[in-house]
C-alpha positions, 0 to 999 in steps of 0.5 A: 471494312468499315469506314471509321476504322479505315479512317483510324488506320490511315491516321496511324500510318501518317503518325508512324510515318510522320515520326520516322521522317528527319527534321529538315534544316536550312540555313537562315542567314540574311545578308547584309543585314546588321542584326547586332541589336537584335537578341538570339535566344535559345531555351537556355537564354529565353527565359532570362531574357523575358525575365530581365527585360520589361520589355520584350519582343521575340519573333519566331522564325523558320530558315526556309521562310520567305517572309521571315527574310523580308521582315529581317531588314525592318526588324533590325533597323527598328532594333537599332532605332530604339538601342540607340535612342536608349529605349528599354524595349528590346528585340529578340529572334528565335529559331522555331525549327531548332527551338521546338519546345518554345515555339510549341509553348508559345503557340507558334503555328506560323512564320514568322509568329511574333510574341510582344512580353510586357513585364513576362507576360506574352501578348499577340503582336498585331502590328505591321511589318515596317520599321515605322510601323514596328516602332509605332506599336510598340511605342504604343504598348509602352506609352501614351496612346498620342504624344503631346504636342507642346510646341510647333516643332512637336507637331513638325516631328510628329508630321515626319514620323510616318506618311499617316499622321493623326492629330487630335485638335481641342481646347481642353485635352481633358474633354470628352472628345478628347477622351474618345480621341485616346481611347481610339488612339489605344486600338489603331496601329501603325499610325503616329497619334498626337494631341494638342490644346497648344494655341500656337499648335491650333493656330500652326493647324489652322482649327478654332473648333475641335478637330480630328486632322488626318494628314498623309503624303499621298492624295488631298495630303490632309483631312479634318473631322469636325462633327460627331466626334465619337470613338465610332466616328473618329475610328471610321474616319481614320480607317476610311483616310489612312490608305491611299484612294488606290492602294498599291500592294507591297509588303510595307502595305499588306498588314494595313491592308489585310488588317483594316476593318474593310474587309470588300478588295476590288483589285487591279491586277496590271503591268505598270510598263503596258500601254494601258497602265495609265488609262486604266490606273486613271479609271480605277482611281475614278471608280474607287471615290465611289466606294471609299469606306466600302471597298479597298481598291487595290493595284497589284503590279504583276511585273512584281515578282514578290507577287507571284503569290498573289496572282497565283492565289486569284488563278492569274498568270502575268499573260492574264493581266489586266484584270480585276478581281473583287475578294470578301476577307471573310471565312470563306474569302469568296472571289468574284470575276470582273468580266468585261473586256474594257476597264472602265470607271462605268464597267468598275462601278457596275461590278462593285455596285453588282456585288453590294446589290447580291448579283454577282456569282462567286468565281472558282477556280479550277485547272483542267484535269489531267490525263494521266490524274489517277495513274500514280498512287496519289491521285490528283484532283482539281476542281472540275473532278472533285466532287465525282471522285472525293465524294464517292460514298462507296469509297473511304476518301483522304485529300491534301490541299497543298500549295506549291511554295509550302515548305511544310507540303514539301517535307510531308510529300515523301511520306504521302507518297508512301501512304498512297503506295501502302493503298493504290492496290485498295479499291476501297481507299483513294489517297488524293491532292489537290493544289488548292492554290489553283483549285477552289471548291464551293463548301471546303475552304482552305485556311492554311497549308497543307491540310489534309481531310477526310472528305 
């Protein structure tokens, strides 16, 4: 048989398959969380709420999605925020699995999607997931780029309205450094901009000179930039300053993160209740001055169940820890192992320095293979037999990579298991997963979950 017409029929059993399985539907109640401000629209109330609101932001949500109940709190209060502070944006909720035809018309292919409508035309939310941080951004898509700072007590408000604060400094506001200033202002998100040719304002900041100042509730508390004050300069100096020397990961801190232009992680993987913590949380701290600009380093507290994920992804269980992993957010998201035994500032430095210079190896991951691996209809394949079974060109191959807590692997398991049941007795077809969360292979790269391939 041939393998293209192989192919076309096991694609055909998927789609009958896949028609014939009930929708699945869980409740999403999120309690304690007061959602009173936060419009629920359904396609009968969609369109008229885009319609007569300037404004608008919708988020798309699953039941069963975890993320989407995180982010609930936070969208409720900024919600809240802007109702009473009498503002025409408004904050919307849709549920995704009840409401198909908009989430297909949206575009929505993940959880939770966010959707920002100015004037009915939708736009990409690209901002982060805090009460702060949603505020910040819509703010910024609905007015100036950086408030004006008038007086001494404009600056005090402006320098509570988040840990990061950027303050743009000149004697005329209407000068070119000024103009590279808010043109920056207009791209970052997440951060609170003000601008100011106040002399009690200049005076208050202590600059005779135009100025770019950072301040932060964190590390030295405040950076200037005094020279080279162009768009390329202001958004590398802001970038390089906006995160702490050593970043803690939690959901406040992901988007920034993730969302950031530097795209190298050293990451430190530690419990912050061990012995060890304090020393080796000091020799990182030392390690990450070196690189600032270059790489994030990161510090993932493995006591943390919300990130479980995390270690899952890099192969770690919390017995693992301490350890430290270097990450490239490319396309291909290529890991690296930090090898030696004791973590130092020198042994940190070595590897970051290893990796910059084009010596490390990339790290793969890959669980033992099991014993019983082809006995079921579904094989089950890892790293280490990949290539010899997915590869064999003798035999037509189809492989899902799935992920544990992927609710959407889930619903499609019973109907995979009865595509391998149609063809276990088929010596020419091989029906396959692999848990790709555990599993790394070296020229498939896997960006979502499941996905299923032909191999």
């Amino acid at each position: 048989m041939f393998p293209g017409f192989m192919q076309a029929t096991i694609l055909a059993v998927i789609i009958i398959l896949t028609q014939t399985t009930k929708h699945i539907h869980c409740d999403d109640s999120s309690p304690n969380v007061d959602e009173s401000h936060v419009l629920s629209l359904t396609k009968d109330t969609f369109d008229d709420a885009v319609k007569n609101n300037k404004y608008l932001l919708v988020k798309f949500v699953a039941p069963w999605c975890g993320h989407c109940k995180s982010l609930a709190p936070a969208y409720a209060a900024a919600a809240k925020q802007l109702a009473e502070a009498g503002s025409e944006v408004k904050l919307a909720s849709v549920d995704a699995t009840i409401e198909q035809d908009l989430a297909k018309q949206y575009e929505v292919k993940g959880y939770p999607t966010l959707k920002f409508f100015l004037d009915g035309t939708a736009l990409e939310y690209t901002g982060g997931r805090s009460q702060n941080e949603i505020i910040s951004w819509l703010k910024k898509k609905t007015g100036p780029p950086a408030d004006e700072l008038k007086t001494v007590d404009d600056l005090n408000k402006l320098k509570e309205a988040g840990d990061v604060v950027v303050i743009g400094a000149f004697k005329d506001t209407d000068g070119d450094h000024a103009a590279a200033y808010l043109q920056v202002a207009k791209t970052l998100e997440g951060i609170p901009f003000g601008i100011t040719s106040n002399k009690k304002v200049l005076k208050e900041l202590e600059v005779t000179n135009d100025a770019i100042i950072l301040l932060k509730k964190f590390d030295e508390g405040r950076v200037d930039l005094t020279t080279s004050i162009d768009e390329n300069s202001i958004r590398e100096f802001i970038q390089a300053n906006q995160l702490p020397i050593v970043v803690d990961f939690n959901t406040e801190s992901a988007q920034k993160i993730f969302g950031g232009d530097i795209k190298v992680h050293t990451l430190f993987f530690g419990s912050r209740t061990s012995d060890t913590y304090e020393k080796q949380r000091e020799e990182f701290h030392t390690a990450a001055k070196e690189f600032r600009g270059k790489t994030l380093f990161v510090f993932v507290d493995s006591d943390d169940v919300e990130n479980e994920r995390v270690l899952e992804f890099f192969g770690l269980k919390t017995s693992d820890v301490p350890a430290v992993r270097l990450i490239t957010l490319q396309d291909d998201m290529t890991k690296y192992k930090f090898e030696p035994s004791d973590i130092t500032s020198k042994n940190l430095i070595d590897f970051v320095r290893g990796f910059f210079d084009g010596k490390l190896k990339p790290h793969l991951l890959s669980q033992e293979i099991p014993d019983d691996w082809d006995k079921a209809p579904v094989k089950v394949l890892v790293g280490k037999n990949f290539n010899e079974v997915a590869k064999d060109k003798t035999k037509t191959v189809l492989v899902t990579f799935v992920a544990p807590w992927c609710g959407h692997c889930k619903q499609l398991t019973p109907i995979y298991e009865q595509l391998g049941e149609k063809y276990k007795d088929n010596a020419d077809v091989v029906v396959a997963k692999m848990d790709a969360t555990a599993n790394e292979l070296e020229d498939i790269k896997i960006q979502s979950f499941p996905t299923i391939k032909y191999v």
